[in-house]
C-alpha positions, 0 to 999 in steps of 0.5 A: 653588385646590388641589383637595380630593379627598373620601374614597372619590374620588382622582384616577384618576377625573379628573386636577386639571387637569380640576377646576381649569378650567371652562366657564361661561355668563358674567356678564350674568344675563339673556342667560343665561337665553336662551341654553343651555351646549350641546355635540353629540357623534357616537355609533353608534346603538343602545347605551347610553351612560354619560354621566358628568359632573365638577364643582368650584366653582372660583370665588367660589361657596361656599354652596348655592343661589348657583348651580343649573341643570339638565342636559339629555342628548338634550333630556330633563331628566336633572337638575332643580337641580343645585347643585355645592356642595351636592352636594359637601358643603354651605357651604365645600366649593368646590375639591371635586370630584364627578361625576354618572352617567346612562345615556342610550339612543340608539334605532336609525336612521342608523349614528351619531346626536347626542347633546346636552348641555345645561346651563341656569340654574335660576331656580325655586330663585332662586339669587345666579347665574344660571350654570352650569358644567362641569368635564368630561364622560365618555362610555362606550359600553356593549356591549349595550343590554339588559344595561348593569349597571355597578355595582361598583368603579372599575377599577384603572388600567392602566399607562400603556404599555397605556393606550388612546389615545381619539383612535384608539380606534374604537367598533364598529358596534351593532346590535339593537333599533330602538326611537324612544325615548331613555331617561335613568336619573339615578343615582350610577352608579360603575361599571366598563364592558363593552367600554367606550371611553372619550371624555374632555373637559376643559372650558376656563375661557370665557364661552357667547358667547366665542371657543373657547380651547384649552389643552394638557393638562398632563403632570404626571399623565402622558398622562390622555387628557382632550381641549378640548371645543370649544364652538359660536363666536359667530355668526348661525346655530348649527350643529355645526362638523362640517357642510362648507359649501364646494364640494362635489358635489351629486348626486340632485338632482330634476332632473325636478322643475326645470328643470337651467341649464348655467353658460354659460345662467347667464353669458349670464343675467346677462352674466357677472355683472355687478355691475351687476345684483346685486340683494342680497347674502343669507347664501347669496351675491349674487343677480343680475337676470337674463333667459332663454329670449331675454329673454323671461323675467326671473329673480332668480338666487342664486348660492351663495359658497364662504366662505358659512356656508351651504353645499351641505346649505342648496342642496339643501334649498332645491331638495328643497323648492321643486321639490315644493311650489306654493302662491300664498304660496310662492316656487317654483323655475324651476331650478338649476345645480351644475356646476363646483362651482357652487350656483345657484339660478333664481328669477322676478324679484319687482318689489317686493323683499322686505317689510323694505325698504318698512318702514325704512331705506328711501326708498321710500314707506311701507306703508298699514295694510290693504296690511300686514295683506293682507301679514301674512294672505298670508305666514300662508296660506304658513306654514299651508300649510307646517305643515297643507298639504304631505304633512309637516309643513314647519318653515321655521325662518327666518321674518323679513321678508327672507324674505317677497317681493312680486311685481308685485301685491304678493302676498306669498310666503314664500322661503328654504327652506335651513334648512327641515326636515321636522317630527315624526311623529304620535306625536312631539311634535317634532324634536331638530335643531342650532338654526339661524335669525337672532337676534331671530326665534329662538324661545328655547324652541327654542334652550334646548332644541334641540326644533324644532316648527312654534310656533318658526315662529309666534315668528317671524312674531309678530316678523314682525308687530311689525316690520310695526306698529313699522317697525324691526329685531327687534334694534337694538344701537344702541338702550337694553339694553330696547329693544335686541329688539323682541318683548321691547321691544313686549311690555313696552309692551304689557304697560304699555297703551303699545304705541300709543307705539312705532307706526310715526310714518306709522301713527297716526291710521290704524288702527281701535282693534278691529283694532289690538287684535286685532292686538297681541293675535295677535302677543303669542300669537306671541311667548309664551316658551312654545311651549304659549301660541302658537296655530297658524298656523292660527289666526293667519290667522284673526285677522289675517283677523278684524283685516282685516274690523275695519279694513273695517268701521271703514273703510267707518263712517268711525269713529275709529281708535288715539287716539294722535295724535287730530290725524291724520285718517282716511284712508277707503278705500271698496271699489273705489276705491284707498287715496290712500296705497297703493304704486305698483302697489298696488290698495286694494280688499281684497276684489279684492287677495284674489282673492275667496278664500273663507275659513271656520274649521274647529275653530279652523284657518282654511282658504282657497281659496287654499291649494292645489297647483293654483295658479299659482306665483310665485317669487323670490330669498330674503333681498337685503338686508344684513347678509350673514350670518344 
């Protein structure tokens, strides 16, 4: 298609090449909705940035309102319906190229901070497409951040041997005000720039879910400058390509908090590990059944690989974290060891494993119903404690069901803390952080918007607690394009009044109508696409408490439960005798399970007795099963 520069615009504001190709998001309408057109850019702090943008309709699209979405620029809306035709000058005007400005300040704080791009479909102007694209994008670094007047001509460009290359050009290092606040001016800035230094980007024709295609910028305008943009790859954790995750030294570690293993305890541990005592494969590496201080302990011991996405930042968080927190319901660390370039990781040895396995793909015994929910309340009183307990506020970020372990008395315990991240201060409502997790527990508000806060974790138990009541994975590609996510599978039957019809088979006839629906209830609250619709983990506990006392109380008056397969008896379980269905290990009798633990409500926030410091810990490995990748 010919590009059609409008009057007043020639091609000095952007060669036709950077018209000519786009980036857009792809044809399935519905995974677009739940996915953003996201780019991260590394700039000093404490400046204003000029943050120009390049558009051209190069497709079919030809009429206003076949294609509208909005920008984002550092998580903040910097335009709400941006619809490329119209602003090119209404029906027929594809293949006419404009641009758009906006000043965005980046505040004080570390030498260089992220700045994010986002683009996401408008669904509010009910457009043809649900799309969006870019062309290009322009950054301008301004010199001083209380005086970035650019208003006046385009520059005259320089001739080509005095043109700055942009791949040496270095910005200078800012300095000045330290204010935590990101400001974004929208308007029709066309300006010339003080001091300025120009990053271009020219954006390659390519799906959001694609492999990166790079493109050699033509020549026949002469060197332009314009750069491929790369955009993030297809995998299970999202996460800046920038990030080193092989064998690097990892040094301050809190080896006063944890016990510090030389490799050669490690070999001896694991008699030099041996594949027969691999107990799992997770996204950090193998973990191996273990035995130290003379046989007299046993330990599950991770032990990272060099080609793992996850790399040196997950192992130290995992031990910056585990080595000062000490919760019933959290895995605690033994030690670890980093020598030789090494990333170890020294767990106590859990006896049941982690939960997904006793719920599918399994040949173990299945779950009774009152051991699930003291699972659910178990992993929640952890969860609560990470957001309301701890000095700060812990955002787990992985939350799913390799995730919480059992121990020897089937206590659950939240592991795998490498992707954790310390949540926002008092007077910031949340963190702006690279999206990172596993797909099908991904809160979607997080990933459109990259805001992190603790509700993204409360999205993810919800998942946790379907998974628990239906006894399938969160995401089954083998299954109809429907049923293929659970959260969204089980919240059209609930939806429907059917949810009783996608139970797991060994669970009908066996749970109390009132506990059933107060526990479909708090799992729908869990997973609602806004995080403002979520309660707080705080308040989950509480309802899952309140559906454990449902299903006693239905228990102990032998009363009728889910009438979805009225066939099936009601297995009573009275207190101080064991459930006949329990695991091996299991003791049935709630009221001792729960270690007599009190439990009250407060202003809508549930507190335990067991929510402390002071308790014995108990930890194990994190995340054994396959597949090997987030």
């Amino acid at each position: 298609m010919t590009i059609r520069y409008p009057a007043g615009m020639s091609s000095y504001v952007a060669p036709s090449d950077v018209y000519a190709t786009a980036r857009s998001m792809g044809t399935d309408p519905r995974i677009n909705m739940n996915y953003n057109l996201t780019w991260v850019f590394s700039v000093d702090s404490n400046f204003n940035y000029l943050v120009r943008l390049h558009f051209c309709e190069v497709s079919n699209i030809t009429k206003v309102n076949q294609q509208v979405f909005d920008i984002f620029l550092n998580n903040q809306t910097a335009e709400d319906g941006a619809d490329v035709i119209a602003w090119a000058g209404g029906n027929g005007n594809n293949g006419v190229p404009v641009y758009k400005d906006y000043v965005v300040l980046v505040p004080g704080g570390p030498p260089q901070q992220d700045m994010w791009l986002g683009l996401h479909p408008n669904p509010k102007s009910k457009p043809q497409y649900y799309d969006a694209i870019l062309n290009g994008v322009e950054i301008f670094k301004l010199s001083n951040p209380n005086d970035g007047n650019l208003a006046g001509p385009n520059p005259i460009p320089a001739p080509k041997q005095e043109e700055i290359d942009p791949i040496k050009a270095r910005p200078g290092s800012g300095s000045g005000q330290s204010k935590s606040q990101t400001a974004i001016i929208a308007g029709g800035v066309s300006g010339g720039v003080v001091l300025a230094i120009v990053i271009g980007f020219c954006v390659l024709a390519a799906s959001r879910r694609r492999h990166r295609h790079r493109k050699e910028p033509s020549s026949s305008d002469g060197p332009s400058g314009w750069l491929p943009l790369s955009l993030y790859g297809n995998s299970h954790s999202a996460s800046s390509a920038k990030t080193n995750t092989t064998g690097s030294y990892v040094s301050s570690l809190p080896s006063n908090l944890c016990r510090h293993f030389s490799f050669a305890e490690i070999k001896a541990a694991t008699k030099n590990f041996d594949e027969a005592l691999i107990l799992g494969v997770g996204g950090f590496g193998k973990v191996y059944k273990g035995e130290i201080d003379g046989g007299t302990t046993k330990v599950a011991i991770k032990r990272g690989n060099p080609l793992s996405e996850q790399g040196v930042h997950e192992f130290q968080t995992e031990i910056e974290m585990l080595s000062k927190l000490r919760h019933r319901h959290l895995v605690s660390l033994i030690g670890y060891c980093e020598e030789n370039t090494e990333m170890i990781l020294v767990y106590d040895h859990m006896a049941y494993g982690t939960l997904r396995e006793h719920l599918y793909k399994t040949q173990k015994p299945p779950l009774p119903w009152k051991q699930r929910l003291e699972i659910c309340i178990g992993a929640a009183r952890g969860l609560h404690y990470l957001h309301t307990g701890a000095k700060y506020t812990i955002i787990h970020r992985d939350v799913k069901t390799t995730n919480i372990l059992l121990d020897e008395k089937w206590v659950a315990k939240v592991s795998d803390f490498g992707l954790s991240k310390t949540g926002p201060t008092l007077d910031h409502t949340h963190v702006s952080t690279v999206v990172k997790g596993s797909f099908g527990y991904l809160d979607p508000e997080y990933f459109r918007r990259q805001q992190l806060t603790e509700k993204s974790d409360v999205y993810s138990f919800g998942v946790v607690l379907f998974e628990i009541l239906c006894a399938r994975p969160a995401l089954n590609p083998t299954l109809p394009k429907e049923q293929v996510s659970l959260a969204e599978w089980a919240a059209h039957c609930h939806k429907k009044g059917i949810l009783d019809q996608i139970l797991d088979p060994y669970l009908k006839g066996k749970i109390a109508p009132e506990c059933f629906k107060k526990f479909a209830e708090t799992a729908m609250k869990c997973v609602s696409d806004e995080s403002i619709d979520r309660p707080s983990m705080g308040d989950v506990l509480w309802n899952l408490e309140f559906a454990l006392q449902l299903q006693e109380s239905a228990e102990d008056g032998a009363k009728g439960i889910v009438g979805v397969d009225e066939e099936v008896p009601f297995n009573v379980a009275y207190k101080g005798k064991k459930d006949p269905d329990a695991s091996p290990g299991y003791d049935g009798n709630v009221t001792d399970s729960r270690s007599s633990g009190i439990s009250m409500s407060i202003g809508g926030r549930s507190l335990a007795s067991e929510d402390s410091d002071g308790l014995t810990p108990s930890a194990v490995f994190s995340q054994i099963m396959n597949p090997k990748g987030r």
